[in-house]
N, C-alpha and C positions, 0 to 999 in steps of 0.2 A: 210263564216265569222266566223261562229261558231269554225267551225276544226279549224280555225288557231288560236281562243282564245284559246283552249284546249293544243294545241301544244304548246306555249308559257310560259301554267300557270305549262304542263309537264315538259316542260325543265326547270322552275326555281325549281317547286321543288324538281327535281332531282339535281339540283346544290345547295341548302339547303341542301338538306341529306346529300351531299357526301363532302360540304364542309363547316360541322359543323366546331365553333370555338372549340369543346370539344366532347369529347365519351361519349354515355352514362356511367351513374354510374354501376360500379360492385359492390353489396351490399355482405353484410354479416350478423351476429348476431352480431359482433366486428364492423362493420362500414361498409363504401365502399370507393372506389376510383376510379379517373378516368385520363383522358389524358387532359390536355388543350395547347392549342395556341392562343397568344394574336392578331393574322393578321385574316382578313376578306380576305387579299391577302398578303401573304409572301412575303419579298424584294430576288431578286434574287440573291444577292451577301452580302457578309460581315458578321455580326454579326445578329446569329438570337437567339429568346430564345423558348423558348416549357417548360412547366410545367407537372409534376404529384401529384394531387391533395389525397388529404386523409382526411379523415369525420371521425376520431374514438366515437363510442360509448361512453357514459356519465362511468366515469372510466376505459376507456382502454387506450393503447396508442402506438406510434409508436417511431420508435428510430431516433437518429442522426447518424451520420460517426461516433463515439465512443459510442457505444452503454453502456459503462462504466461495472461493474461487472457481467451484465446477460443480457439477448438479441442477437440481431443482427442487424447490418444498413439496411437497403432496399439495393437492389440493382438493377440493369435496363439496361437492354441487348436492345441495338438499330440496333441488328444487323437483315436487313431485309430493313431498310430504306434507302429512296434515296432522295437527293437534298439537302443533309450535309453530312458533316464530322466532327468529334473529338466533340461528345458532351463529355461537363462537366457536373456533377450533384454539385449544390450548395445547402450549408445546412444552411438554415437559423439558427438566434440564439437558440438551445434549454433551455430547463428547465430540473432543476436537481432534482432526488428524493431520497430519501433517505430511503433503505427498512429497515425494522428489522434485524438486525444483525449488520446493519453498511452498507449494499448492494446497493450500487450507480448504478444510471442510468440515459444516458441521452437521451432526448427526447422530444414527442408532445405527451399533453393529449388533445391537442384540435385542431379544422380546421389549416391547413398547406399545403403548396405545397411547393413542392422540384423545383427549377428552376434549367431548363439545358439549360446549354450557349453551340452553337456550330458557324462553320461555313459552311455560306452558299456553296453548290458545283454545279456548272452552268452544270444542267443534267435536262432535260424536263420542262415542264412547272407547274408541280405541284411539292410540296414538300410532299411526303410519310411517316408519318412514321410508326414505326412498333417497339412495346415496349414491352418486358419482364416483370412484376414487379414481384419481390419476396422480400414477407414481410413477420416479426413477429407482431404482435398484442399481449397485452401481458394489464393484469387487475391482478386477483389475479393467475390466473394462464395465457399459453400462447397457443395463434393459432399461426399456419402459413398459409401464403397465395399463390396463383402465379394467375398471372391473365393477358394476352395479349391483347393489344389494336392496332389498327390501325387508320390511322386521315391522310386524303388527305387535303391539303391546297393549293388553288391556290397560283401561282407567277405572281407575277408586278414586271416593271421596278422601278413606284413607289408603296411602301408598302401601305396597307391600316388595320390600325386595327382596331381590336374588341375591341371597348370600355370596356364592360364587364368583358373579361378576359385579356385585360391588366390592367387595376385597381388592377383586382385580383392578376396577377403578379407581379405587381410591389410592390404592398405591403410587399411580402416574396422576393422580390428582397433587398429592404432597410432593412430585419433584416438579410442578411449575413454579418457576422462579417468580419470585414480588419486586424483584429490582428492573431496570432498565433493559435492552436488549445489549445495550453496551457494555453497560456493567456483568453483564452473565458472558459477553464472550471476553473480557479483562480479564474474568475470574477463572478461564477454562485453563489448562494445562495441555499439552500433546500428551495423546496416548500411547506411553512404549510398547511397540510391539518388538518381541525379539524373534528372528527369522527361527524357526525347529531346525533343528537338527536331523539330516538324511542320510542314510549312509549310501543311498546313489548317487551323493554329490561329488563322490569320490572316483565315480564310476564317470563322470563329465570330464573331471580333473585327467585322469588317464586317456579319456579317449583326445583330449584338448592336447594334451603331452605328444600323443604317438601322434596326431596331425602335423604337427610344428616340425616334425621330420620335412615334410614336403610345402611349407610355406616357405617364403622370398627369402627370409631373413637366415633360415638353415642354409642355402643354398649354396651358397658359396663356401662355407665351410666344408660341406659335402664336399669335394673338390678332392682337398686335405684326403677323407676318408677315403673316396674314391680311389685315388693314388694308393691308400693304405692298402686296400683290399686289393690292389692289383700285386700290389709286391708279395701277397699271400700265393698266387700262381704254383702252386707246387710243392708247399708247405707241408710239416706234418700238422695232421691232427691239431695233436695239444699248442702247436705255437698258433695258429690260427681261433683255439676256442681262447688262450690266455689272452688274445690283443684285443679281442671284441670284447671278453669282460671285465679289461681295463680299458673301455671306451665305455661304456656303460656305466662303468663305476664311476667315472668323472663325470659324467653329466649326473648320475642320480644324489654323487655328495656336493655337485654344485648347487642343485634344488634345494638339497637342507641347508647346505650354508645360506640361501636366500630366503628360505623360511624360515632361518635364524634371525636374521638381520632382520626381518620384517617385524617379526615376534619383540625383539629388543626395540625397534623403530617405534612401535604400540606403545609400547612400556613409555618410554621416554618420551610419548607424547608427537612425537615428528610425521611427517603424511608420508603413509606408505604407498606402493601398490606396484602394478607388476609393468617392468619398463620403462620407470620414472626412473634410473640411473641416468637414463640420456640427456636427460635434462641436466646433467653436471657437464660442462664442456672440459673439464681436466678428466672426467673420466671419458670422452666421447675423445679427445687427441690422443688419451692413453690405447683407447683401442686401436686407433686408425697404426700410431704408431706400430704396435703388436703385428696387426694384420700385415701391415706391407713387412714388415721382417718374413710373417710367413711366405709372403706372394716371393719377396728378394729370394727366399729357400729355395723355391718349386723352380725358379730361374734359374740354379746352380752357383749362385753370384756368392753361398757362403751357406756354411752348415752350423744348424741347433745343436750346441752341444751344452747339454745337461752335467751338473755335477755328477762323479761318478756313484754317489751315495745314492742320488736322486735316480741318475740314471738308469741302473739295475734292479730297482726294487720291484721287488714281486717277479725276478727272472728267474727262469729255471733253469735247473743245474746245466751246464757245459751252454749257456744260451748268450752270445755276445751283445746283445743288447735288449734293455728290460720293456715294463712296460709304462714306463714316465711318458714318450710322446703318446700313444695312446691316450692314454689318462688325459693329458694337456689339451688333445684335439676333443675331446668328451666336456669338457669345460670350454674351452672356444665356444664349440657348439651351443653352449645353453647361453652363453653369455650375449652370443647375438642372435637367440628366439627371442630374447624379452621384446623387443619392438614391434615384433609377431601377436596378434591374439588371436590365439586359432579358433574355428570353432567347438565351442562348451569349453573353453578353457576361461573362458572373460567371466561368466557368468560364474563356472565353480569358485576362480578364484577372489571375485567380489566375495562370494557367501563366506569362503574360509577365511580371508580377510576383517569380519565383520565378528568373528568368532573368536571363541580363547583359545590360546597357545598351543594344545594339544590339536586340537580343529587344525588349526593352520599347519604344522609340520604333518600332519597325518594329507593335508593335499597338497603340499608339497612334495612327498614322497611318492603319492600317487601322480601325478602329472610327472614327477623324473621317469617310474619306472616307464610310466606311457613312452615318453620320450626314447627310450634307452629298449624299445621290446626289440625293435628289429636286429639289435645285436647278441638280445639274449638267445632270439630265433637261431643265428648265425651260430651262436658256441654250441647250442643244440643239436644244430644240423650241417656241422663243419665241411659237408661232403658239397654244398649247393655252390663250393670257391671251387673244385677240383676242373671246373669246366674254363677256369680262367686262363690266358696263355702265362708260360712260366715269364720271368722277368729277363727283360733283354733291353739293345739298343733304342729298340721303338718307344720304351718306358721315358726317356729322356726329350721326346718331341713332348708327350705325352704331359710332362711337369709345366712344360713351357706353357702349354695350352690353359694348364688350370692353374696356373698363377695370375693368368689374365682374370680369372673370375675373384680372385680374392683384390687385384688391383682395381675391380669395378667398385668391392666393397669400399676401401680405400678413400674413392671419388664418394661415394655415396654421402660416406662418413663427415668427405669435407663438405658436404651440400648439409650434411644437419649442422655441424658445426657455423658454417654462413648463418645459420639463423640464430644463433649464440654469442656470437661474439663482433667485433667490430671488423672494417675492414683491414685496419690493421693489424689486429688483432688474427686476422687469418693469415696474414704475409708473412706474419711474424713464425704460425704454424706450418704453412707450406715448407718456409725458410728452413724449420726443422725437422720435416720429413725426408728435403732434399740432403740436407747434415746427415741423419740416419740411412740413407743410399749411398752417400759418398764413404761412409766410415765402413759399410759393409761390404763397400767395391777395395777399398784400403785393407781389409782386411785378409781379402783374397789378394791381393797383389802382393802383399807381405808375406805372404806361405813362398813368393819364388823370389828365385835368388835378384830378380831387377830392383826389386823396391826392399830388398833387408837394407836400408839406409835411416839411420839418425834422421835424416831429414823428412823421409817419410811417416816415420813417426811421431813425430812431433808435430805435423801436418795434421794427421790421424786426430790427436787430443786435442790438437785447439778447433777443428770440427767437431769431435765430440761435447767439448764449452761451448758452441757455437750452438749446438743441436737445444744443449739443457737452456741456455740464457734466452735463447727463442722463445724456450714453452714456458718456461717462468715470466717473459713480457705479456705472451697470448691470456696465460692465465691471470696478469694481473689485469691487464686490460677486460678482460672479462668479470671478475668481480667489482673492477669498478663501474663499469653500466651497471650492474645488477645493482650496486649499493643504491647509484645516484638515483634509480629509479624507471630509466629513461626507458624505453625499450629497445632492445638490440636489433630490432628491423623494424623496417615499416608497416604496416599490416597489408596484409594479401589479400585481404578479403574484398574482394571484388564485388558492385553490383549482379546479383542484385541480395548477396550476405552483408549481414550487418556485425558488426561484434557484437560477441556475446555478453548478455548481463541478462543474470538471471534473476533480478528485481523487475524487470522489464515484464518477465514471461504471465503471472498472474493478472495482471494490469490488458494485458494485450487479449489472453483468451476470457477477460470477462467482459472485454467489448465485443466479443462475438468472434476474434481472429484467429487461427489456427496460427502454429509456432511449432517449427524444425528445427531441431539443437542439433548443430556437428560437431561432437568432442573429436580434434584431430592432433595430429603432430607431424613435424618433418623428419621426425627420426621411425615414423610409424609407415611401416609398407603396406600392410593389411586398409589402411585407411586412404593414401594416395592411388591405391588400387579403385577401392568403393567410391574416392572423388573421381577419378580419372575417368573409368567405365561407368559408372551409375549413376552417381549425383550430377554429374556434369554433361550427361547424355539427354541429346532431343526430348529423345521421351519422357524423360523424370523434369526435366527443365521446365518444359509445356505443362505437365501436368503441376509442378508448382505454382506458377503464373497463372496457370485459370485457374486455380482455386483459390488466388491471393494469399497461398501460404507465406508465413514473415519465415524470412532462414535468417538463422542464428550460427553462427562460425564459431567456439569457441578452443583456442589457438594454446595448446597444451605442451608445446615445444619446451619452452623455457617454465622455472616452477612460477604454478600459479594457486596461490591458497583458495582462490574463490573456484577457482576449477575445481578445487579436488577437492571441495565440501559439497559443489554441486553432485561432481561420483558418490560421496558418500553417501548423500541423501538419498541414490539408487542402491547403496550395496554394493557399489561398482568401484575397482581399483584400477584400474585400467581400461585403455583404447583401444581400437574407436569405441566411440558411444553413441549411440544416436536415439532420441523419442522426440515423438510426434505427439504434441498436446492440440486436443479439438476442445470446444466451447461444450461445455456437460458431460466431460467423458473423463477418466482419470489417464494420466500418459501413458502414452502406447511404449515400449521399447523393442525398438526393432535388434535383429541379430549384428555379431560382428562382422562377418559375411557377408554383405549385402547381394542379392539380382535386383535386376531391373523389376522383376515381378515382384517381387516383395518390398518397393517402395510404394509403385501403383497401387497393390492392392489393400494398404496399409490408408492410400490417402482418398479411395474410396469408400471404406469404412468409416 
């Protein structure tokens, strides 16, 4: 009695195993898939269906029959099976995404099965079958898969089904579309995705801050501070912690004020992001102006002198002078990192950019404080200036030396400005930077008794009209190319870059070609760095060219709307920029930073 319960309980559940409604799952790190059939007993004739089922990973996803600008469909080889003929694969409705660049794709970011319609074929008593899949899975970058299934299903005369998985069928049975292929992607929408909220992205924003201390664009301001902290030599205490956190303080309420302006900028609808003031040439002559005043100072040629209101605040008692220049050089300072994107600063400040108001002032504060640590360090630990020598005659070669570093800024300045304005347009500015050296040598000459003369005064103001009608021609002449349309230089882009259009980039990687985008500017140092040493070098050079990558230059100097919808479409508010799009893969974005290694390695991927 026993044996024959054994034998009975064998034989069922050997007809369980062999005649699952489904195969086990094939998993992955991207998801898994499997096989299913809606029958507990297949009909032996007519119309049968069979599914293949797909579970992608939280951000990955699988394609439709049109995989649209990058991918591939699945595809499922049934060749092996017996007790049908002519399966169909039907594609239920998918969803449309819309990458960076403009790069469409369509597909499943969630649970999906592909139903395949065939007909029944009157051969044995079970239906076999036997499935190929090959798939792409695809997140920020893409896998491929291949994975074979096999799935015995008894035959009836009458059918009996799997409740379970005909539910499940039928469900992606009712979203295959009855119209067109054209009409169903007419009818798609983009899917909004909005980026989460982290609160380590603040933790980017700070470390991006404290970097910018030591990139190109701080540099020369350093100079300034330098000079500061040397005249600390012998200080007390508190007059040394009061100047470093009113240098601090000025850079950290310069951040908010630009997280203001950003925040208002949103509002009003206008393209933000970080270091696009440069792009104004009244504000790019405004700085140059400022800066050579400072570099005129550090030469002795004439002294900053601040309203007394201004000048004293926040001084302590019996202290002759306040902490206004502090403060001022704290703002200098921020004002020329923007052309800077340090690294994790590009990245946080795209995300906060992308976000609401609160978002954006919360990492703007966090990228000041980064900025602003090394001073807090300093009022901390007041004792690390005691080893400085106290202040003497050597401090005056000393000025000379770093005024030269602010007159490099100067030069620089008029090299971004050349690409803004016209050439007269620049004579017209040189014209009045020499006006503003001659009024500050005038100025000093007038403290002694040779030049207290009517006549040298009067000399003085009509240089000063001379300085202001200059910058009022530069800057009309500059608004009028911008109006006319024209472009205010020629393009640089040399063989073997082409300008940039990013209607071009879809088109190009669905003939099979890879595409390098250079988001750069001339007022960006971090990015004539990464052209100078990296893109422009042997090795990145050679390895473009044997892989026939198409390079794309796009030239962010002067404002460009289509640039900065291209940024957007990254999340990105700022330079450099750089992605590498390959044919089936979604764009890569390389860092702001670049090595030589991490373009290689990026373009054998």
């Amino acid at each position: 009695m026993k044996s024959r319960i054994f034998l009975w309980l064998g034989i069922f559940l050997a007809s369980t195993v062999g005649y699952a409604a489904s195969t086990p799952w094939q998993s992955n790190p991207q998801g898994k898939v499997r096989l299913i059939a809606p029958y507990a007993a297949a009909p032996e004739e007519g119309t049968i269906y069979l599914g293949v089922q797909f579970k992608p990973a939280p951000g990955w996803m699988v394609y439709w029959k049109n995989s649209g600008d990058v991918g591939f469909p699945p595809t499922f080889d049934f060749k092996g099976s017996r007790g049908f003929k002519d399966p169909e694969v039907l594609w239920p409705r998918p969803k449309m995404f819309v990458l960076p660049g403009n790069i469409r794709e369509y597909g499943y970011n969630h649970d999906v099965v592909y139903p395949v319609k065939a007909r029944a074929a009157p051969t044995g008593s079970t239906l076999q079958v036997a499935v190929e899949v090959n798939y792409l899975t695809c997140e920020a970058s893409c896998v491929p898969y291949r994975y074979s299934f096999t799935l015995d299903v008894p035959r009836a005369a009458v059918p009996q089904p799997d409740p379970a998985m005909e539910s499940l069928l039928q469900r992606f049975l009712n979203q295959v579309p009855t119209e067109s292929d054209a009409a169903v992607l007419a009818s798609l929408r983009p899917e909004e995705i909005e980026p989460p909220w982290h609160g380590w992205i603040l933790l980017l924003g700070f470390l991006g801050g404290l970097i910018l201390n030591v990139m190109p664009c701080v540099l020369p301001v350093l100079s300034i501070k330098l000079f500061g902290l040397l005249e600390h030599g012998g200080h007390r205490r508190r007059v040394i912690v009061r100047d470093a956190l009113a240098s601090a303080a000025g850079i950290v309420a310069s951040f908010l004020v630009g997280g203001g302006v950003a925040v208002l900028g949103k509002e009003a609808g206008m393209a933000v992001g970080w270091g696009i003031q440069f792009q104004n040439p009244l504000f790019v002559a405004g700085l140059a102006v400022i800066v050579a005043l400072f570099a005129l100072n550090l030469w002795g040629l004439f002294e900053i002198s601040l309203p007394p209101a201004l000048a004293h605040v926040g001084a302590l008692a019996g202290q002759q002078e306040g902490i206004a220049p502090y403060f001022v050089s704290g703002m200098l300072a921020t004002l020329l990192a923007t052309p800077c994107s340090a690294p994790f600063l590009g990245t946080a400040m795209g995300f906060a950019l992308s976000q609401r108001a609160g978002v954006v002032m919360a990492m703007f504060f966090a990228a000041g404080m980064g900025m602003a640590l090394p001073y807090f360090i300093l009022a901390a630990f007041p004792w690390t200036l005691y080893w400085l020598p106290k202040p003497g005659v050597w401090m005056v070669h000393v000025r000379g030396v770093l005024g030269f570093f602010l007159a490099a800024t100067v030069v620089w300045l008029g090299y971004v400005l050349s690409s803004q304005v016209s050439a007269v347009g620049m004579a017209f500015i040189y014209l009045g930077l020499l006006a503003v050296g001659a009024i500050a040598w005038l100025k000093q000459g007038l403290m002694t008794s040779r030049y207290r003369d009517m006549r040298s005064a009067k000399l003085g103001v009509w240089i000063l009209l001379a300085a202001v009608f200059s910058g009022i021609l530069a800057v009309v002449d500059a608004h009028r190319e911008i109006k006319s349309g024209v472009p205010m230089k020629p393009g640089r882009s040399s063989s073997p870059w082409r300008p940039f259009d990013a209607a071009q980039i879809p088109a190009l990687v669905k003939s099979g070609k890879s595409v390098f985008v250079d988001v750069t500017a001339d007022w960006c140092f971090t990015c004539k760095y990464n052209e100078k040493f990296v893109l422009d070098s042997a090795d990145v050079a050679q390895a473009f060219q044997e892989q026939g990558i198409v390079l794309m230059k796009a030239d962010w100097t002067n404002r460009d709307a289509a640039i900065g919808e291209y940024l957007k479409s990254f999340n990105r508010y700022g330079i450099p920029f750089y992605a590498l799009y390959r044919p089936g893969q979604q764009p890569n974005v390389l860092p702001e930073l670049l090595t030589k290694g991490t373009v290689l390695r990026a373009l054998k991927n």
